[in-house]
N, C-alpha and C positions, 0 to 999 in steps of 0.2 A: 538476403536480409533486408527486411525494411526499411532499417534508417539508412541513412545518406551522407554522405560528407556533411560535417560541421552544420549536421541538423542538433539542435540541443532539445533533451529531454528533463521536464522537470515532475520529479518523486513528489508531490504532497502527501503528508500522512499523520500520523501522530508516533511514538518512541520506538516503535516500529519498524519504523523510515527512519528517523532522526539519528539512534544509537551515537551521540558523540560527535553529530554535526556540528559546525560553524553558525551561528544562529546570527541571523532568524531564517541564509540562507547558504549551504555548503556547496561547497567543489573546491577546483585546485588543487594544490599541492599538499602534500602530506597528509592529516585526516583531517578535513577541511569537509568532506564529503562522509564524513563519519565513518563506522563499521558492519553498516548491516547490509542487509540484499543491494540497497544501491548501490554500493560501494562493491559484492561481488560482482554485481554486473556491468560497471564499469571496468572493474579488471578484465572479464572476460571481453569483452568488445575488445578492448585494447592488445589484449596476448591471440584471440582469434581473427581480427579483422585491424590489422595494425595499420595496414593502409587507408582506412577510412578516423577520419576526426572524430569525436563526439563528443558533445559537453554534457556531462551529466550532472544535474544540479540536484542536492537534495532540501527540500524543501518540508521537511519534516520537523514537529516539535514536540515532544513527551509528553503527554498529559493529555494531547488534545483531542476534544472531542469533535462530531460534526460542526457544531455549533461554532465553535473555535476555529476550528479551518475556515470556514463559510466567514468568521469577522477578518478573517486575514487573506482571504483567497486571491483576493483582487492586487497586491500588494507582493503577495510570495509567487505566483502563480503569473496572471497573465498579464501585469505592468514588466513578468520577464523575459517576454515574447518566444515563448515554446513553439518548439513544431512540435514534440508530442509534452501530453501531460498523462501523467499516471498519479491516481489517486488510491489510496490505500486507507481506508476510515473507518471508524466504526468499534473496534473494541473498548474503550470507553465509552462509549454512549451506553451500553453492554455491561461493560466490568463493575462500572459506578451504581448500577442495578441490585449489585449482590454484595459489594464491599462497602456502601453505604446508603443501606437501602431506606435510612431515615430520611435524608438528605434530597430533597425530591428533583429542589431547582439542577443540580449536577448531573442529572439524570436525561438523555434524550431517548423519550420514548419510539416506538420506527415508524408513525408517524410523522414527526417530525424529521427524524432523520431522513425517509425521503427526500421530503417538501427541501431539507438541508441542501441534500445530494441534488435536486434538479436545480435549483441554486445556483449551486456552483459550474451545472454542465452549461447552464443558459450564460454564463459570463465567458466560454472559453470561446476565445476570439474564432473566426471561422476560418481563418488562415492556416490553422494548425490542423498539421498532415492525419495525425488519430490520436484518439483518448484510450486507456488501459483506466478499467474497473475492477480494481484489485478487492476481493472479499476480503471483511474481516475472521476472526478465526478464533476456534479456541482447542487447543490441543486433546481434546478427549475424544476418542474415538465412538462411547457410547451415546448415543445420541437421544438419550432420554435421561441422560442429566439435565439438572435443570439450567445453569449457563448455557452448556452445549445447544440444549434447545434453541433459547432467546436468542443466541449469533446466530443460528440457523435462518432465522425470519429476516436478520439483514443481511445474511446472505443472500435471500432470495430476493430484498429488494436489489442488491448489487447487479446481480440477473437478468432481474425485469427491465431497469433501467439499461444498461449495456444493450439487450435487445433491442428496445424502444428506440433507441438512439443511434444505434449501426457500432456501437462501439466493442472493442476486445474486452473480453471481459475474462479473468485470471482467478482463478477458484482455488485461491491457499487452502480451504477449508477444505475441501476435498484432496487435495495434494498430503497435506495432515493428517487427514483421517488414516487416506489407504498408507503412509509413512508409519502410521503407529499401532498397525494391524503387524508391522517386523517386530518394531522396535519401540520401548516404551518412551512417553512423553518427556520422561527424565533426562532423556539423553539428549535432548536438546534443549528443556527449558524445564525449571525445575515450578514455574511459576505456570507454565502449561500456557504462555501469552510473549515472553523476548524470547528470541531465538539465540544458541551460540552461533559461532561460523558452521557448524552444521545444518543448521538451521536456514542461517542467511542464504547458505551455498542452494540448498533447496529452492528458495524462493524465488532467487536469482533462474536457475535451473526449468521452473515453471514458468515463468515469468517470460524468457526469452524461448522457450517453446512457441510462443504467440508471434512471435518477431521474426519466422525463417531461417531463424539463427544453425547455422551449419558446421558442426564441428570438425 
């Protein structure tokens, strides 16, 4: 496995990530660390590699879009000195496209959300062991819907940069697609964007794919 004794990992994301965190930043005891994928994969670190510490912090907050993470990133992020940081962004930048699509300033077009995203990679301090470029996603597996589409283009920037950068890069959206080629989107989110613990348990599942993780 990759991480290492009492290396800490911090989750940035938007509601996502966050599910019920401690705000503005979770971990510890109880659900302090909320209930979504970060929270599965803390559990599992913890029941598969008990001998090894890890702080898992989650740094996630409902709503937020690039632009929002990007005014806080320096604050939730690397004033809290991560060896790895995983970021997960992007489906509001997205969602606020088609649920209010009067509304312009709410909106980050993937221009911007790039410019957003390299941002935030040029602030991560260089001390920190690897970054995770988690896509964002939207649960339909056709991909000539029209949402479906729109995340599709920031998932390719999620891609490009990860390349660009030497960084892991974690393809929810893909993991989703071929997930709901079994099984319909319903059964894990009926909003086709929060996952249940099925859902979470997946991401977590993919997510630590990238990590060596060994069962």
């Amino acid at each position: 496995m990759i991480f290492e004794n009492l290396d800490r990992i911090v989750f940035a994301g938007d509601s996502v990530t966050d599910m019920g965190s401690a705000q503005p930043v979770g971990e510890g005891l109880f659900d302090n660390v909320g209930r979504s994928y970060v929270r599965v994969i803390e559990n599992m670190l913890a029941v598969w590699y008990p001998e090894t510490k890890i702080r898992v912090t989650n740094s996630g907050i409902s709503g937020n879009t690039s632009r929002d993470l990007l005014a806080r990133f320096d604050r939730d992020v690397v004033q809290l000195n991560p060896d790895w940081v995983s970021i997960c962004i992007g489906i509001n930048d997205v969602w606020r496209q088609f649920d209010s699509p009067a509304i312009l300033s709410d909106q980050v077009q993937p221009d911007e959300y790039e410019e957003n995203m390299e941002k935030m990679i040029a602030m991560i301090p260089e001390t920190v062991k690897g970054v995770f470029i988690c896509s964002p996603y939207y649960m339909e597996p056709n991909r000539e819907d029209m949402m479906r589409a729109r995340m599709d283009e920031y998932t390719a920037i999620c891609k490009k940069l990860a390349e660009k950068h030497g960084f892991i890069f974690v393809d929810f959206q893909q993991m989703y697609e071929d997930y709901c080629k079994i099984r319909h989107s319903s059964y894990i989110a009926w909003d086709r964007i929060h996952p249940n613990q099925v859902g979470a348990t997946l991401m977590a599942k993919e997510f630590l794919s990238h990590c060596e993780f060994e069962y």
